[in-house]
Biopython code that builds the backbone (N, CA, C, O; Angstrom):
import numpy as np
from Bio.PDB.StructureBuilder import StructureBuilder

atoms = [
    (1, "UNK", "N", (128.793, -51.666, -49.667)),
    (1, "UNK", "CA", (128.895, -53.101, -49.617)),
    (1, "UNK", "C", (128.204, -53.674, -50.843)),
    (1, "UNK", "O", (127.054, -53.355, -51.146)),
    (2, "UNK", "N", (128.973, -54.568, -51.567)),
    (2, "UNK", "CA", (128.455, -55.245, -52.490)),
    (2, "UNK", "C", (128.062, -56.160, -52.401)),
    (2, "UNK", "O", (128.432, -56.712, -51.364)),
    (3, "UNK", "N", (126.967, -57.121, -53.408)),
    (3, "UNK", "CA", (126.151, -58.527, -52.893)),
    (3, "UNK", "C", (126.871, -59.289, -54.195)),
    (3, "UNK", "O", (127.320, -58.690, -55.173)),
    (4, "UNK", "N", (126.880, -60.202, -54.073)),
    (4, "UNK", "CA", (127.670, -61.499, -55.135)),
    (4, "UNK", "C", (126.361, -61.964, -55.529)),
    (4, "UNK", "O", (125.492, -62.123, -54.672)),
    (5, "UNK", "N", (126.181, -62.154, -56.531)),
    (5, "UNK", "CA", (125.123, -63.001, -57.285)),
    (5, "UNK", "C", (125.780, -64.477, -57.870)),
    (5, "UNK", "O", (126.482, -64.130, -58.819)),
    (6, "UNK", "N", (125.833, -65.401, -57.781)),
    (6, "UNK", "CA", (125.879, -66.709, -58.844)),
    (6, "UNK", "C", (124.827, -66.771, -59.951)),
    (6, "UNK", "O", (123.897, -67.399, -59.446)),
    (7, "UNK", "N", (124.670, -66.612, -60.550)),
    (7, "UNK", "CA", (124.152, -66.639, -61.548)),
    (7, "UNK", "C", (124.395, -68.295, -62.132)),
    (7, "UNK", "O", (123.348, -68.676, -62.656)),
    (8, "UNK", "N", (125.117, -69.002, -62.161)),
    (8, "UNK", "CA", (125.393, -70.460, -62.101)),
    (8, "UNK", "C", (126.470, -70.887, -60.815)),
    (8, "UNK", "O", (127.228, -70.181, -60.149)),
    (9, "UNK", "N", (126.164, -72.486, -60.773)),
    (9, "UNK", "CA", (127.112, -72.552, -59.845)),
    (9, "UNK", "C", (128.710, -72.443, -60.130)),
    (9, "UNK", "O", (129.130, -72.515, -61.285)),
    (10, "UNK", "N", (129.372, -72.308, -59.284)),
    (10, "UNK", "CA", (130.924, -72.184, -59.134)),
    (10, "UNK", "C", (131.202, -73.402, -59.957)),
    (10, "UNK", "O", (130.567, -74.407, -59.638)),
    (11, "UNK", "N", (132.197, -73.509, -61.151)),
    (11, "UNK", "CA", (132.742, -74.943, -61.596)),
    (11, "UNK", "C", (133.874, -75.220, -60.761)),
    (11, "UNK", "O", (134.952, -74.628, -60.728)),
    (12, "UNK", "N", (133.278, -76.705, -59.748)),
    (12, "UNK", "CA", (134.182, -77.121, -58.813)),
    (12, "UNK", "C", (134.118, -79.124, -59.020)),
    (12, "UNK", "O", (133.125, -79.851, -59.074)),
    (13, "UNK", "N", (135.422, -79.442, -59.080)),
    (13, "UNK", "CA", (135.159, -80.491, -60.108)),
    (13, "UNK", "C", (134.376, -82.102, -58.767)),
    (13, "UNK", "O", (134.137, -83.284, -59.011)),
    (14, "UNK", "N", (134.246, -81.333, -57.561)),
    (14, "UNK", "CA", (133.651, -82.392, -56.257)),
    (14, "UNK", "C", (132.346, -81.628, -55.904)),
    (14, "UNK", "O", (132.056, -81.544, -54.710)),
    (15, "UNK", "N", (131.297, -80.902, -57.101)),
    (15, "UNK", "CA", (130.192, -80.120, -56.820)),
    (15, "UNK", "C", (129.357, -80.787, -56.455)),
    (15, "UNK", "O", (128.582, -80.284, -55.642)),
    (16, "UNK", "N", (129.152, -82.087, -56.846)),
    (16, "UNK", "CA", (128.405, -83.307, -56.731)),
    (16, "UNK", "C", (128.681, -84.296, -56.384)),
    (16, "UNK", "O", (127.935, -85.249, -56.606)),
    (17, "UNK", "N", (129.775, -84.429, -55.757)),
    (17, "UNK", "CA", (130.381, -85.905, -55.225)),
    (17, "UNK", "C", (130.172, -85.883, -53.630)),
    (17, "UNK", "O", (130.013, -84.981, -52.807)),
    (18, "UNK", "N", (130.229, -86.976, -53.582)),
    (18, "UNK", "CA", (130.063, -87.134, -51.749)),
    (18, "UNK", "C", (131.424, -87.201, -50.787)),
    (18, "UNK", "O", (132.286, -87.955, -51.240)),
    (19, "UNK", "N", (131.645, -86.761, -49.959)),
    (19, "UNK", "CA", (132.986, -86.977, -48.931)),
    (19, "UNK", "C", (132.390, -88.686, -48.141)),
    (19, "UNK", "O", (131.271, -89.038, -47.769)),
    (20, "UNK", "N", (133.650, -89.367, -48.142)),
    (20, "UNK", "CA", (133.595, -90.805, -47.997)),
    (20, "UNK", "C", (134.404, -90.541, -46.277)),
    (20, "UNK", "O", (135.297, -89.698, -46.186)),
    (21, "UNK", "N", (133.985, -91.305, -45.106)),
    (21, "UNK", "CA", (135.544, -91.952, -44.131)),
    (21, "UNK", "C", (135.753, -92.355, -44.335)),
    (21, "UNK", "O", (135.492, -93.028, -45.332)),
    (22, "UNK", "N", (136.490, -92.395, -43.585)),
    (22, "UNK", "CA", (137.875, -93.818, -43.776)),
    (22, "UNK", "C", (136.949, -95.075, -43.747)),
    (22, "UNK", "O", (136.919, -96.103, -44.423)),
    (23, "UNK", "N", (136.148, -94.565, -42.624)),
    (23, "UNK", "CA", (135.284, -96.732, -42.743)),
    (23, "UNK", "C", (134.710, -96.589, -43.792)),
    (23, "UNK", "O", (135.130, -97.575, -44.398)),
    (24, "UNK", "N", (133.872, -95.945, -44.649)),
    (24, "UNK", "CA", (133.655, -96.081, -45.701)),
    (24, "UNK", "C", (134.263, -96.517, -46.932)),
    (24, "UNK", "O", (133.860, -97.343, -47.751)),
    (25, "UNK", "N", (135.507, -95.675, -46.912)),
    (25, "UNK", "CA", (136.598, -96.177, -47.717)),
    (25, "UNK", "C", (137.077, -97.595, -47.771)),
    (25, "UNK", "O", (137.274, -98.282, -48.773)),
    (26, "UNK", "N", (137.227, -97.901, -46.524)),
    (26, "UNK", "CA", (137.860, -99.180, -46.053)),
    (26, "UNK", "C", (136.579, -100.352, -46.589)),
    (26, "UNK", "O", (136.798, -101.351, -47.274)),
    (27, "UNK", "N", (135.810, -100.096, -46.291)),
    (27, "UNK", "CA", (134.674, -101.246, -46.862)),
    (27, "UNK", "C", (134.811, -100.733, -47.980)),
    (27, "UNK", "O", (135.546, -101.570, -48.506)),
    (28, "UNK", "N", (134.542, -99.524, -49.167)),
    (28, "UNK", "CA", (134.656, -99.911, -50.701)),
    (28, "UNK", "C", (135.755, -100.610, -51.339)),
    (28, "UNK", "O", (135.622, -101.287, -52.359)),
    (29, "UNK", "N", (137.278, -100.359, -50.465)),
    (29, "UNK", "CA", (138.315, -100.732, -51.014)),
    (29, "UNK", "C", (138.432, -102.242, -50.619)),
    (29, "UNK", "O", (139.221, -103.001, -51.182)),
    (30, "UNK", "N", (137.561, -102.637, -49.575)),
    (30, "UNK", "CA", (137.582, -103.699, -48.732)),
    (30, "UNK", "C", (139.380, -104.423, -48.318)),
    (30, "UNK", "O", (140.162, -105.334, -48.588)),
    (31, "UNK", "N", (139.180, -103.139, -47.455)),
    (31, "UNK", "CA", (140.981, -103.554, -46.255)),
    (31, "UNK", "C", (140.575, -102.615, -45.190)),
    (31, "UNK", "O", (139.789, -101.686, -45.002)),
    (32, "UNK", "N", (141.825, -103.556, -44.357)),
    (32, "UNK", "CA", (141.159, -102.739, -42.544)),
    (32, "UNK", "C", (141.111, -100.993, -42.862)),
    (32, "UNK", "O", (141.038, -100.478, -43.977)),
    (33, "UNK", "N", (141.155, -100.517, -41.975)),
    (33, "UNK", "CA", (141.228, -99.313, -41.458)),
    (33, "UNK", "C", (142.566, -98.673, -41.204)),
    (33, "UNK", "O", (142.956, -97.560, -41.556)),
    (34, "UNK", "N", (143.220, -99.659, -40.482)),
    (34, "UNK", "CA", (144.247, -99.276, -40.205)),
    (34, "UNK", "C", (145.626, -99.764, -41.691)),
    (34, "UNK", "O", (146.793, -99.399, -41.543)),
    (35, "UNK", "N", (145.184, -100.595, -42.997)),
    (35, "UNK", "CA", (145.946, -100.549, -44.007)),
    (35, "UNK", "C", (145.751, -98.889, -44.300)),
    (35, "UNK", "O", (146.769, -98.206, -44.415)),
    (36, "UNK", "N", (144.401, -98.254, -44.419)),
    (36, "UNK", "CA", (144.170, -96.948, -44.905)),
    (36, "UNK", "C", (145.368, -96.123, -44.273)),
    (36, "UNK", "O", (146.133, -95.576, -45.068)),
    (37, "UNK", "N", (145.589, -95.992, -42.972)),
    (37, "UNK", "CA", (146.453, -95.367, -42.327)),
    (37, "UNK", "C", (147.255, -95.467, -42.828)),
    (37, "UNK", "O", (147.652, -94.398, -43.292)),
    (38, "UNK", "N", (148.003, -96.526, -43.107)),
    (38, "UNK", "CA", (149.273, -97.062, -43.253)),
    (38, "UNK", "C", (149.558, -96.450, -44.612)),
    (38, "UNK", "O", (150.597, -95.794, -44.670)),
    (39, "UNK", "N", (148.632, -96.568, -46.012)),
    (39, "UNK", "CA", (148.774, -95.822, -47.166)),
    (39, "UNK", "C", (148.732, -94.190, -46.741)),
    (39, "UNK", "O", (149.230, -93.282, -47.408)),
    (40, "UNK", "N", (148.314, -94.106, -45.997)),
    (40, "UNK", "CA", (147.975, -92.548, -46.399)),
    (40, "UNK", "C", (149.481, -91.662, -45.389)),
    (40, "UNK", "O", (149.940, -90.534, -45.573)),
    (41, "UNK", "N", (149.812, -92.498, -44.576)),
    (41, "UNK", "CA", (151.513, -92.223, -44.183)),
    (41, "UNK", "C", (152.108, -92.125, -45.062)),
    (41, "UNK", "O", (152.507, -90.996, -45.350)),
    (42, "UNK", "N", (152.472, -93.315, -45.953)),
    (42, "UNK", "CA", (152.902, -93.645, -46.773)),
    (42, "UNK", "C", (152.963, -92.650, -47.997)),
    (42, "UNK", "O", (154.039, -92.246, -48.437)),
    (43, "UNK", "N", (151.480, -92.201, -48.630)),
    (43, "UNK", "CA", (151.385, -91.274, -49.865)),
    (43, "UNK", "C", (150.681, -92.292, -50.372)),
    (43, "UNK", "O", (149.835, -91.481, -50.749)),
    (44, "UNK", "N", (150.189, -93.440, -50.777)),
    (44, "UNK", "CA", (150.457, -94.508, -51.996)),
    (44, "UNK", "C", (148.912, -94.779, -52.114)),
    (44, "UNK", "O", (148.446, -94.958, -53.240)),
    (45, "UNK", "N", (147.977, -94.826, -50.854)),
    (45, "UNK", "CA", (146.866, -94.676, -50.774)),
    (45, "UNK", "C", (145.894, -93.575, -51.716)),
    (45, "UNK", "O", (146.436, -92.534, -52.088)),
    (46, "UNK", "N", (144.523, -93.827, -52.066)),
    (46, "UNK", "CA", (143.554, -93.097, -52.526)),
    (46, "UNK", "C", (144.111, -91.196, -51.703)),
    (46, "UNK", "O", (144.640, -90.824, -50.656)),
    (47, "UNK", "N", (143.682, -90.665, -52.707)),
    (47, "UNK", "CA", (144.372, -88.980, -52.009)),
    (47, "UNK", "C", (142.855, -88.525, -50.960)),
    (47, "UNK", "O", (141.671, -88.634, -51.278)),
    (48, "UNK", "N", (143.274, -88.161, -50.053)),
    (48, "UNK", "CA", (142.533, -88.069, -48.932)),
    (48, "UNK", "C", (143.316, -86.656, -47.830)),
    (48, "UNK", "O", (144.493, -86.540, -47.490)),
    (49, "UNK", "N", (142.227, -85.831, -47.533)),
    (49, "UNK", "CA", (142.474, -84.892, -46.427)),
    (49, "UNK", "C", (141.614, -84.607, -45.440)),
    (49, "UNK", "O", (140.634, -85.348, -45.356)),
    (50, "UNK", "N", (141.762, -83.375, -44.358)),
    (50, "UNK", "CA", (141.640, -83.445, -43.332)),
    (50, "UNK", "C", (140.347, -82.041, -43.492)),
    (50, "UNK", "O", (140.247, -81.057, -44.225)),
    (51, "UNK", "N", (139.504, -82.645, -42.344)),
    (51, "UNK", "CA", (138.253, -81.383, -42.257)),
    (51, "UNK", "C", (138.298, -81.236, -40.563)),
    (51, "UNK", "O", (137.649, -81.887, -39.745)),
    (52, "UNK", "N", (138.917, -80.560, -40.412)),
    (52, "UNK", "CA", (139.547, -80.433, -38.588)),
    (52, "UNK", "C", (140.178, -81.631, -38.336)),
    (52, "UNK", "O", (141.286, -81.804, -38.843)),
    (53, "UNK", "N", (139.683, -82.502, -37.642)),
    (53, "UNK", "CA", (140.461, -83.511, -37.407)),
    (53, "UNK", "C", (139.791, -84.960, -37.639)),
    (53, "UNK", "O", (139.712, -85.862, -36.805)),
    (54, "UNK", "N", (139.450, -84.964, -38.617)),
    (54, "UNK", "CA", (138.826, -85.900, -39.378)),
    (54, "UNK", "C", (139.421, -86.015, -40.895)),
    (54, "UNK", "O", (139.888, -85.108, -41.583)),
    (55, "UNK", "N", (139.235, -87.664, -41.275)),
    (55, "UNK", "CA", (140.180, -87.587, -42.078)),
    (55, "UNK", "C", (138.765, -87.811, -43.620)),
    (55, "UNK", "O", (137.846, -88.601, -43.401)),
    (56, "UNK", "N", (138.798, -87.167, -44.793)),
    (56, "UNK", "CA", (137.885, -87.756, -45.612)),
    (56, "UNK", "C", (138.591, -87.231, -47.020)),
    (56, "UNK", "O", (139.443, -86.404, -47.344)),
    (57, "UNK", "N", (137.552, -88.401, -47.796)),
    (57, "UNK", "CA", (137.872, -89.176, -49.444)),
    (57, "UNK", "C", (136.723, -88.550, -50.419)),
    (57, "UNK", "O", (135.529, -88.617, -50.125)),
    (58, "UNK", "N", (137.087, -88.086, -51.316)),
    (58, "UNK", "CA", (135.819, -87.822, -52.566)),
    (58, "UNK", "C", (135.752, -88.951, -52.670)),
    (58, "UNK", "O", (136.795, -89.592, -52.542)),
    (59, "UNK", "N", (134.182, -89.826, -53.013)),
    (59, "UNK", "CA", (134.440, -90.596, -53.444)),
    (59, "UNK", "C", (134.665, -91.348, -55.219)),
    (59, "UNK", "O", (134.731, -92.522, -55.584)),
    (60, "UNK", "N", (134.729, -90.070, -55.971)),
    (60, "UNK", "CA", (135.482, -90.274, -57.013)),
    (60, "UNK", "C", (137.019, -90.380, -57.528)),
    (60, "UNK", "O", (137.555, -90.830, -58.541)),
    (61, "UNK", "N", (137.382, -89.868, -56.564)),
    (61, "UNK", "CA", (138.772, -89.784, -56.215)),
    (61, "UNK", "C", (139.413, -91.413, -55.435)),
    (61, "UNK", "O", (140.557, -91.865, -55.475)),
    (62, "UNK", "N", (138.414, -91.876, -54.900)),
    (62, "UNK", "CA", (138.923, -93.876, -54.416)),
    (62, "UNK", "C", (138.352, -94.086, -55.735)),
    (62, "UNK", "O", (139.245, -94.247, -56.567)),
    (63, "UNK", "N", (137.433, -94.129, -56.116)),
    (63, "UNK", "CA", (136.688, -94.841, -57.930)),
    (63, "UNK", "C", (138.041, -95.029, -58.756)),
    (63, "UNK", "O", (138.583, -96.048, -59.186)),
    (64, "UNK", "N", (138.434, -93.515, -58.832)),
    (64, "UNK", "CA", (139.755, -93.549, -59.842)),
    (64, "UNK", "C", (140.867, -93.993, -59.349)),
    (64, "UNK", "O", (141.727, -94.197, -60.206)),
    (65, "UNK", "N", (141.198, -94.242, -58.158)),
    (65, "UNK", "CA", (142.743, -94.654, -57.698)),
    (65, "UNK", "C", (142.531, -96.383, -57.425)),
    (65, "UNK", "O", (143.553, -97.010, -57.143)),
    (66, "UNK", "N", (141.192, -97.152, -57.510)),
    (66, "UNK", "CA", (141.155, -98.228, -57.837)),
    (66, "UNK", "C", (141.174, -98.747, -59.123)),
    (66, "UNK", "O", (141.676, -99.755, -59.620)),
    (67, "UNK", "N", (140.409, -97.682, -59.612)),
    (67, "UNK", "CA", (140.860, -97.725, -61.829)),
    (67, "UNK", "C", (142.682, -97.933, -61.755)),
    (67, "UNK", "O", (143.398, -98.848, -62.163)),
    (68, "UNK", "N", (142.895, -97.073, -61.281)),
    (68, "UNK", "CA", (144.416, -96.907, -61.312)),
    (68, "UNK", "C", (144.815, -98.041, -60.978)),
    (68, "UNK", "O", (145.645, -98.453, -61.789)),
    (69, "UNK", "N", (144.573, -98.877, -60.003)),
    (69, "UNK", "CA", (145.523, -99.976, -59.383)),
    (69, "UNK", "C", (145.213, -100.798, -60.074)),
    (69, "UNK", "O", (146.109, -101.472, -60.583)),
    (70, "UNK", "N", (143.945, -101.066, -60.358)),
    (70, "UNK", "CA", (143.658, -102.297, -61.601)),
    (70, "UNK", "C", (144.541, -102.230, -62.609)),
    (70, "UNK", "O", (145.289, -103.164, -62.897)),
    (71, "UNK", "N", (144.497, -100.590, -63.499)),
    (71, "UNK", "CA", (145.136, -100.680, -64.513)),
    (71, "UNK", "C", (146.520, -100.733, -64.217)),
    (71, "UNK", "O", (147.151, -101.031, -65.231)),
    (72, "UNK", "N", (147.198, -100.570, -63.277)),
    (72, "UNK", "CA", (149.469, -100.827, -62.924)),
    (72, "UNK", "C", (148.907, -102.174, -62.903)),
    (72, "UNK", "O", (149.134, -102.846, -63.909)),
    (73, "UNK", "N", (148.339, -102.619, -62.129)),
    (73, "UNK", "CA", (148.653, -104.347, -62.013)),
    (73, "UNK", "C", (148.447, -105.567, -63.782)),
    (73, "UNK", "O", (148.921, -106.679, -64.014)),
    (74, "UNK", "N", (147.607, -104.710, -64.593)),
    (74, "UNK", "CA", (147.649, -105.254, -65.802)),
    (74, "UNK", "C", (148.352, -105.015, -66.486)),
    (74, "UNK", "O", (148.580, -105.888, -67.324)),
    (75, "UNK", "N", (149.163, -103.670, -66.583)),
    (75, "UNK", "CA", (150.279, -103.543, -66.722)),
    (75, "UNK", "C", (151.393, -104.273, -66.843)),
    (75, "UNK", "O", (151.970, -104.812, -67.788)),
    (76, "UNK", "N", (151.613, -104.161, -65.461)),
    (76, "UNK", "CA", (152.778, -105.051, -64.620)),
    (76, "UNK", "C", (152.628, -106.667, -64.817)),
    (76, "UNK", "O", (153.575, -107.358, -64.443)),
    (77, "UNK", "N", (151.753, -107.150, -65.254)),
    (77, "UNK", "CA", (151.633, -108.326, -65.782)),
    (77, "UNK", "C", (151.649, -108.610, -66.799)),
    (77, "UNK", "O", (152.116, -109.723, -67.039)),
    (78, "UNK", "N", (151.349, -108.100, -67.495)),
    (78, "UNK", "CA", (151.851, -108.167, -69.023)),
    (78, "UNK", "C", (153.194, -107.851, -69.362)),
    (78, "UNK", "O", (153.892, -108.527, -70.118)),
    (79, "UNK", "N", (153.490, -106.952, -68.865)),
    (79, "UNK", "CA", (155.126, -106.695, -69.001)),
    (79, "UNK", "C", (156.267, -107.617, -68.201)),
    (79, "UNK", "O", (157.476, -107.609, -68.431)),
    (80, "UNK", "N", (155.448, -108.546, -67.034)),
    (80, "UNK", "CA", (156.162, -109.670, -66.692)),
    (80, "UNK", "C", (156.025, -110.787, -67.515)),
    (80, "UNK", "O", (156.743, -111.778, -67.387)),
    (81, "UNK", "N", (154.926, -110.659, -68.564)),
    (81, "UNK", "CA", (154.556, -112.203, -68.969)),
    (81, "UNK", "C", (153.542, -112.730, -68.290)),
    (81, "UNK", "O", (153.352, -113.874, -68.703)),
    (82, "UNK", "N", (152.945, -112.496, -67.610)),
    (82, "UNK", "CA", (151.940, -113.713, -66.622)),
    (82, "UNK", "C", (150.956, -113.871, -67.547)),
    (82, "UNK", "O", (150.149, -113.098, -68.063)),
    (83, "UNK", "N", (151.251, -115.331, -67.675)),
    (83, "UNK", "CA", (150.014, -115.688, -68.806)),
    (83, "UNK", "C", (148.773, -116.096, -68.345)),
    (83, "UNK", "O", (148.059, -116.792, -69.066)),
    (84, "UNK", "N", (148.277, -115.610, -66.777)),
    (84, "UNK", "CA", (146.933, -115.325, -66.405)),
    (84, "UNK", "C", (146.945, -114.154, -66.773)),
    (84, "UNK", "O", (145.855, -113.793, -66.331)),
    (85, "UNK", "N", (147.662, -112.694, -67.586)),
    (85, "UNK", "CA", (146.913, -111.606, -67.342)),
    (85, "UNK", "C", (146.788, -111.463, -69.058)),
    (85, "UNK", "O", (146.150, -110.643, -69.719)),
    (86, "UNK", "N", (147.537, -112.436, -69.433)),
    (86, "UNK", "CA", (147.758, -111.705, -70.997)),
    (86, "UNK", "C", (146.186, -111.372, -71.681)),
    (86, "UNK", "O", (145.269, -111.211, -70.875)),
    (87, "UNK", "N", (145.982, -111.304, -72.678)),
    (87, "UNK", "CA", (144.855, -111.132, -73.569)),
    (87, "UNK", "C", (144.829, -112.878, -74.192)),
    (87, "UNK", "O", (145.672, -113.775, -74.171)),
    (88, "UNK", "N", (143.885, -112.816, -74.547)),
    (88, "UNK", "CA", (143.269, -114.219, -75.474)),
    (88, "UNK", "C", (143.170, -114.279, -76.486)),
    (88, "UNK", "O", (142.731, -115.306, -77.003)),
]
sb = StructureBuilder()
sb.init_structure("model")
sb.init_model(0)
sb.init_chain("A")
sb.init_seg("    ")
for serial, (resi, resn, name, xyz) in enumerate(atoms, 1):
    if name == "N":
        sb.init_residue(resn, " ", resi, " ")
    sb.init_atom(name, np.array(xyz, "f"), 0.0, 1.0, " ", f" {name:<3s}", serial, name[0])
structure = sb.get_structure()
């Protein structure tokens, strides 16, 4: 029988991040609980899985999929024209 040594830790890119719930989620993203559901049926929601039967979020993984939505919606406004989003 052999023994495993680490000698450093494993590079795992959630080595240091925290697992978020859904209520957690739901208050950072600030929407019910049950919108979360509804995205995560959907696909369209922050990426989120299951630890038995519980549902949980890195929470760098909501950080970046709110980066994300900020950045489509400035996007999408600029490419409509909305001259609340343009630049100055």
């Amino acid at each position: 029988m052999s023994t495993v040594r680490w000698t450093e830790q494993p590079d795992t890119p959630h080595a240091n991040d925290e697992l978020l719930t859904m209520e957690e989620v739901a208050a950072v993203v600030r929407v019910p609980i049950a919108t979360l559901r509804y995205w995560r049926h959907l696909g369209t929601g922050p990426r989120s899985f299951r630890i038995g039967r519980s549902v949980r979020y890195w929470r760098t993984e909501v950080l970046h999929w709110l980066e994300t939505q900020s950045n489509d919606t400035q996007t999408s406004a600029e490419t409509r024209g909305d001259p609340r989003r343009q630049a100055r």
